[in-house]
C-alpha beads as a LAMMPS data file, in Angstrom:
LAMMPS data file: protein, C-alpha beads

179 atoms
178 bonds

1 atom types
1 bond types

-500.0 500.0 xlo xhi
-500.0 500.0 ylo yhi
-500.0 500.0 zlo zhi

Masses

1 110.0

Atoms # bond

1 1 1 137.695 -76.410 -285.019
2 1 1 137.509 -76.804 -281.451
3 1 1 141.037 -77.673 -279.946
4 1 1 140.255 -78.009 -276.461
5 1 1 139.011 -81.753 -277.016
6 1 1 142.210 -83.253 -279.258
7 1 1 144.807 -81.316 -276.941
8 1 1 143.085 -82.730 -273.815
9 1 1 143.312 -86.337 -275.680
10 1 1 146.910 -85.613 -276.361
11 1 1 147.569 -84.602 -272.282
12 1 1 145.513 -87.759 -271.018
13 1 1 147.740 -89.580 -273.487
14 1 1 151.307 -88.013 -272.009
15 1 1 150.068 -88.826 -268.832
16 1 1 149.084 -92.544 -269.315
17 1 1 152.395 -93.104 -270.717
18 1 1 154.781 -91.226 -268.303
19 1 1 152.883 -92.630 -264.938
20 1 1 152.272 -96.339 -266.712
21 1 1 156.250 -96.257 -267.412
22 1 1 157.067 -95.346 -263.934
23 1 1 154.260 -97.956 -262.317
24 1 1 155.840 -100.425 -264.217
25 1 1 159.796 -100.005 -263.528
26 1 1 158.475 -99.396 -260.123
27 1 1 156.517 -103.122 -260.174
28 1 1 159.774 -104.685 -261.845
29 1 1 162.142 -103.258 -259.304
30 1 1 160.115 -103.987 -256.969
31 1 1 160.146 -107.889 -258.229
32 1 1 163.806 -107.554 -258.153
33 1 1 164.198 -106.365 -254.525
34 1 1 161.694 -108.919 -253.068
35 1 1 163.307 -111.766 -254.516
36 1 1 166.849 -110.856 -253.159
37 1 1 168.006 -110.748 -256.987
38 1 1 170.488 -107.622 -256.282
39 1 1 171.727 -108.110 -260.064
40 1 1 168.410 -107.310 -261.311
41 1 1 167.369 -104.691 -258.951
42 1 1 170.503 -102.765 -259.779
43 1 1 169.969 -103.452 -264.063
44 1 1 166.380 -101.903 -263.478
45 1 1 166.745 -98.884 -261.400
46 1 1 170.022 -98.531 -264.005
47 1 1 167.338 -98.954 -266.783
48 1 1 165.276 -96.096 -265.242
49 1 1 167.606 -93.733 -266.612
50 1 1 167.723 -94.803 -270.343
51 1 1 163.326 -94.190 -269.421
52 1 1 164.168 -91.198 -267.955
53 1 1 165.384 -89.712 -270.601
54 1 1 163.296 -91.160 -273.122
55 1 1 159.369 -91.428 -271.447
56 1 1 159.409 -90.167 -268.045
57 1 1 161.115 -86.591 -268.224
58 1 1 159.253 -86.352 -271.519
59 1 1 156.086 -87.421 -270.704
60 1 1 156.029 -85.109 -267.983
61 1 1 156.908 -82.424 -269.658
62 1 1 153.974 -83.028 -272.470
63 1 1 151.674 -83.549 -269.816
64 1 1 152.442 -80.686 -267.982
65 1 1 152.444 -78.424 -271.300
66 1 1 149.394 -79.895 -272.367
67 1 1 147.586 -79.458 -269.399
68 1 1 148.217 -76.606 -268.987
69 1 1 146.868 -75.388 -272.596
70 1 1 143.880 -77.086 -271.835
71 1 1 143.270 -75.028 -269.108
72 1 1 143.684 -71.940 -270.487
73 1 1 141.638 -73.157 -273.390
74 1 1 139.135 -74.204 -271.203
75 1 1 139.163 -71.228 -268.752
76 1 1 140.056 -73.252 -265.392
77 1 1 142.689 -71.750 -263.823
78 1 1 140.664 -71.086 -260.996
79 1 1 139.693 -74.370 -260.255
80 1 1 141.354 -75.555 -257.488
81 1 1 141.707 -78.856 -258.906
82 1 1 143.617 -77.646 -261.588
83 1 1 145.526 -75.829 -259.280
84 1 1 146.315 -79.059 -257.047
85 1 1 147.153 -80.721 -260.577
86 1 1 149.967 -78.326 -261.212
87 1 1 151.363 -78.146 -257.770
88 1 1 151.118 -82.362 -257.712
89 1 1 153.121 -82.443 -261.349
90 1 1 155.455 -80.145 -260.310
91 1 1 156.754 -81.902 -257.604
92 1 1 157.137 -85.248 -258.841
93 1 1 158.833 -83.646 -262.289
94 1 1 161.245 -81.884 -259.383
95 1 1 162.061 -85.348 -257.449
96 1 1 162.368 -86.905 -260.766
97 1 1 164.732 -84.676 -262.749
98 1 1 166.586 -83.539 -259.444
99 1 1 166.707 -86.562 -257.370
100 1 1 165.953 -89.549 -258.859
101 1 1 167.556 -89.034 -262.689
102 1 1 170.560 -88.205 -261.254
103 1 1 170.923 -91.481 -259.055
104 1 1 169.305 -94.074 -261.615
105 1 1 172.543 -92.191 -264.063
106 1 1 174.591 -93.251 -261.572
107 1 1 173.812 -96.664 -261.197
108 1 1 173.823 -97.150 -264.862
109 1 1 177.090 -95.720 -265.372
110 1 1 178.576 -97.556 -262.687
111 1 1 178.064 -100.559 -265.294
112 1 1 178.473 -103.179 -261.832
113 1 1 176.384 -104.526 -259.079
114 1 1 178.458 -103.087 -256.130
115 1 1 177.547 -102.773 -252.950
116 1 1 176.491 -98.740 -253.536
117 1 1 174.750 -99.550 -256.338
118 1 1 172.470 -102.147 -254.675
119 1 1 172.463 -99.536 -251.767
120 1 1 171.608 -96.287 -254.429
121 1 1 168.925 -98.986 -256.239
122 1 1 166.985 -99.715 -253.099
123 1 1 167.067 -96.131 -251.888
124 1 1 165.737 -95.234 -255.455
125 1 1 162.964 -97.719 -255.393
126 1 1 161.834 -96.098 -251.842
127 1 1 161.801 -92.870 -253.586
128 1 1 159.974 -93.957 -256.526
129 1 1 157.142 -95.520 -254.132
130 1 1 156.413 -92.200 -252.960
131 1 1 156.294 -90.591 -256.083
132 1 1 154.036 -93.041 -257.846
133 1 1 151.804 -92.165 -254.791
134 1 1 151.940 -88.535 -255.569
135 1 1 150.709 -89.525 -259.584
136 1 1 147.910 -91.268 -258.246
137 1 1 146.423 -88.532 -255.889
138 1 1 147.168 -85.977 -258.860
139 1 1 145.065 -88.463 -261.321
140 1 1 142.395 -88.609 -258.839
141 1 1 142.694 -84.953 -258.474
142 1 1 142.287 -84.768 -262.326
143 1 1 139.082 -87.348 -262.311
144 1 1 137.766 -85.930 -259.079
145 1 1 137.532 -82.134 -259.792
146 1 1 137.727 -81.685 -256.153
147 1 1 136.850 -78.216 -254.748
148 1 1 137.259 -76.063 -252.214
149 1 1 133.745 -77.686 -250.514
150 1 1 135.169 -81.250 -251.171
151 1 1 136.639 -81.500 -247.561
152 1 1 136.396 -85.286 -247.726
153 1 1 138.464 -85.734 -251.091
154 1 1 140.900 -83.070 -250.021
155 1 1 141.694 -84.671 -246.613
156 1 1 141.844 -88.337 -247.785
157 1 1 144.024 -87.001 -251.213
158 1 1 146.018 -85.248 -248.233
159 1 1 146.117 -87.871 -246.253
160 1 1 147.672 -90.570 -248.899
161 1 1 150.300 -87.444 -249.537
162 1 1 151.326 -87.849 -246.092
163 1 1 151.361 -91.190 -245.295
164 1 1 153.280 -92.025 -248.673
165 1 1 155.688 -89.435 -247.670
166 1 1 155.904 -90.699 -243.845
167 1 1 156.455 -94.208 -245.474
168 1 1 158.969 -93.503 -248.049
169 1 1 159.960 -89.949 -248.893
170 1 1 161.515 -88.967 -245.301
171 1 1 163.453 -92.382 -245.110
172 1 1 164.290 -92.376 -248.533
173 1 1 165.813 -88.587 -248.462
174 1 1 167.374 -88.806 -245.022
175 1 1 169.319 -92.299 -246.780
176 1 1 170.069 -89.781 -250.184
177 1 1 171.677 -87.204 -247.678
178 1 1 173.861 -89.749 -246.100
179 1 1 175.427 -91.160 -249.252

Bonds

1 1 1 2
2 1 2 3
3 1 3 4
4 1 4 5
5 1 5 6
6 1 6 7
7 1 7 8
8 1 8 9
9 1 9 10
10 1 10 11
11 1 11 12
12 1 12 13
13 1 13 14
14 1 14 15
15 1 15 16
16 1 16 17
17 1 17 18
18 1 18 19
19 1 19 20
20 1 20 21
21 1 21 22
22 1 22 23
23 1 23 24
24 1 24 25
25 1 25 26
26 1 26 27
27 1 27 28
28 1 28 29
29 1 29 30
30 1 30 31
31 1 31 32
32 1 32 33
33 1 33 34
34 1 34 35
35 1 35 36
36 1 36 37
37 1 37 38
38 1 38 39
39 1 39 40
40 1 40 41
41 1 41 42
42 1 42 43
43 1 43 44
44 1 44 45
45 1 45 46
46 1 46 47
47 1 47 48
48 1 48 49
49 1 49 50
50 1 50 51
51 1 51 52
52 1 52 53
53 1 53 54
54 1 54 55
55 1 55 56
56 1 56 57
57 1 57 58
58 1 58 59
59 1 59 60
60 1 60 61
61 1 61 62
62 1 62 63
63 1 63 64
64 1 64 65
65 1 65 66
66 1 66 67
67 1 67 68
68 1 68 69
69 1 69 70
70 1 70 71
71 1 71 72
72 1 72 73
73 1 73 74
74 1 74 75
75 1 75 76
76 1 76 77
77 1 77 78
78 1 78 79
79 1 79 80
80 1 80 81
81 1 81 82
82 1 82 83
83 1 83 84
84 1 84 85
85 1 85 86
86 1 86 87
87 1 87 88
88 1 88 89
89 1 89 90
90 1 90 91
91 1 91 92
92 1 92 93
93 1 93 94
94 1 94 95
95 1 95 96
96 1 96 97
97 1 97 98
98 1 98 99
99 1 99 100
100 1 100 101
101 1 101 102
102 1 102 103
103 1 103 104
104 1 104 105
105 1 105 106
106 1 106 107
107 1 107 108
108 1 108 109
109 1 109 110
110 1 110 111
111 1 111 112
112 1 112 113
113 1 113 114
114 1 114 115
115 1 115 116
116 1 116 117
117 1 117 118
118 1 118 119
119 1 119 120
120 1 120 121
121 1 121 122
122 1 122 123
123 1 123 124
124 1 124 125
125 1 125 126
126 1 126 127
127 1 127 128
128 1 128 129
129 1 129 130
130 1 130 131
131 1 131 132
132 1 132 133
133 1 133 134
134 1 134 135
135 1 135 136
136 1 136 137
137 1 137 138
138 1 138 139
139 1 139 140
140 1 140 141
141 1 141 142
142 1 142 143
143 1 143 144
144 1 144 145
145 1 145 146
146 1 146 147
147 1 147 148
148 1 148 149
149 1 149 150
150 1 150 151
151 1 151 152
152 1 152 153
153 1 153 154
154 1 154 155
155 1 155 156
156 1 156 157
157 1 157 158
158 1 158 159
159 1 159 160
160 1 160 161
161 1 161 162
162 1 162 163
163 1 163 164
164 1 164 165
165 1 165 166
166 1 166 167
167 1 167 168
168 1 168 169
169 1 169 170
170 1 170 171
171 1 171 172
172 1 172 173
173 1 173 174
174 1 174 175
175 1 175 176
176 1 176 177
177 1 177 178
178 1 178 179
């Protein structure tokens, strides 16, 4: 039987639903913030951590496992895409389990809009901006294949990796460290 083909099914599948979850908690918060409805933004980003627990942290962890089985199975370690994949689902698992679980927790136990929770929900949807960025270069990197002689898909994939982190990872940790 060849396993290579369900197990890659299986990591496509852990992927879809840990990055679709986070896209769309990201979209409602998002909702929530733009239309000044502090109540909401702050019983989202609180929701995020009952997902957490339950689809993101998981689903990250499958994917992660399961890609990584299908590269050994399919001898690609060195392909720099795969590579790139890793490094890409490494970090976001790291700002999600280190950084952002531990704030959306915080907000949900709070169990009250407050003025730090609003403050802690905003900062948390700037945060989650830039790591929904980071899931989209790593599934391009995935579709792409991109390497070494791609220098076009490597800069632009670079590029959005910078600019997302310009835009919302520098402003969004330098507002973490002050609260």
């Amino acid at each position: 039987m060849d396993w290579y083909t369900p197990i890659k099914f299986l990591h496509v599948l852990a992927a879809i639903i840990w990055i679709g979850g986070v896209f769309t908690m990201l979209m409602i918060s998002m909702q929530a913030q733009r239309s000044g409805d502090d109540a909401g933004l702050v019983r989202t980003v609180g929701q995020m951590g009952w997902a957490a627990d339950r689809i993101f942290v998981p689903g990250s962890i499958a994917a992660a496992v399961l890609g990584m089985i299908v590269a050994t199975l399919g001898h690609m370690w060195s392909d720099l895409w795969v590579i790139l994949g890793l490094v890409g689902v490494a970090i976001t698992m790291a700002l999600g389990i280190l950084v952002l679980s531990p704030r959306v927790k915080r907000v949900a136990s709070a169990g009250a809009v407050t003025p730090e929770t609003i403050a802690i929900s905003k900062q948390t949807v700037t945060l989650v901006k830039f790591d929904s960025a980071a899931l989209f270069v790593v599934v391009a990197d995935m579709v792409l294949k991109p390497q070494i002689g791609d220098v076009t898909t490597l800069t632009i994939m670079g590029l959005v990796i910078v600019a997302a982190a310009g835009l919302w990872l520098a402003p969004g940790l330098s507002k973490v460290a002050a609260a």
